[in-house]
N, C-alpha and C positions, 0 to 999 in steps of 0.2 A: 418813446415806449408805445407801443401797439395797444388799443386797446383788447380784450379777451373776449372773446366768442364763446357760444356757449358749447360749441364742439371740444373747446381748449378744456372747460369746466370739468366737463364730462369725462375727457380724457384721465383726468388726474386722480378723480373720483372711483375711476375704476382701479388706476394705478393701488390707491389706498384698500380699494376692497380687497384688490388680488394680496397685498401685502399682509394685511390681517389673515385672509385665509389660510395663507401661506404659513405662516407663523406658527395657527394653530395645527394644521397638516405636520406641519413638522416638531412638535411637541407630540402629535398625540403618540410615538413610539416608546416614548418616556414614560409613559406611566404604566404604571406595572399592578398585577392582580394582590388583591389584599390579600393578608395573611394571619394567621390565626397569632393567636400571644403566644412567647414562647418562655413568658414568665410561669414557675409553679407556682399554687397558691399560696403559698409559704411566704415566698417571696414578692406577691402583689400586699400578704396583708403586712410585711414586716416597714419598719418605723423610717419613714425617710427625710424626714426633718432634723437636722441637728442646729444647736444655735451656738456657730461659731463664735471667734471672733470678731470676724466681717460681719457679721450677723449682728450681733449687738451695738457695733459701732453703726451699722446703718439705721436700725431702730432708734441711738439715741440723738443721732443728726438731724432725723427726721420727726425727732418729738413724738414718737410712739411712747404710750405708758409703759413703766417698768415691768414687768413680770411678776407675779409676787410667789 
């Protein structure tokens, strides 16, 4: 095995820069302009919690107190 030079070091270091750049260049078409809610207010204050079935079996798996 050869040993490495620092031109080899260098080499690779760029390779990695170019690739991270790269990466994000090509993500940034991806993201997209925010957008307002298209919930009514109705609908943000209405109740969204229900306590299923699943719901109480994971509470009592997990040793959470009862409810009263």
């Amino acid at each position: 095995m050869k040993p490495q030079n620092d031109k080899d070091r260098l080499g690779r270091r760029g390779f990695l820069r170019a690739l991270g750049v790269g990466s994000v260049a090509a993500a940034a078409p991806l993201v997209t302009d925010a957008r307002a809610d298209t919930e009514s207010n109705d609908e943000k204050r209405k109740a969204r919690y229900k306590e299923t079935d699943h719901v109480k079996k994971f509470y009592s798996v997990n040793r959470y107190p009862a409810k009263s």
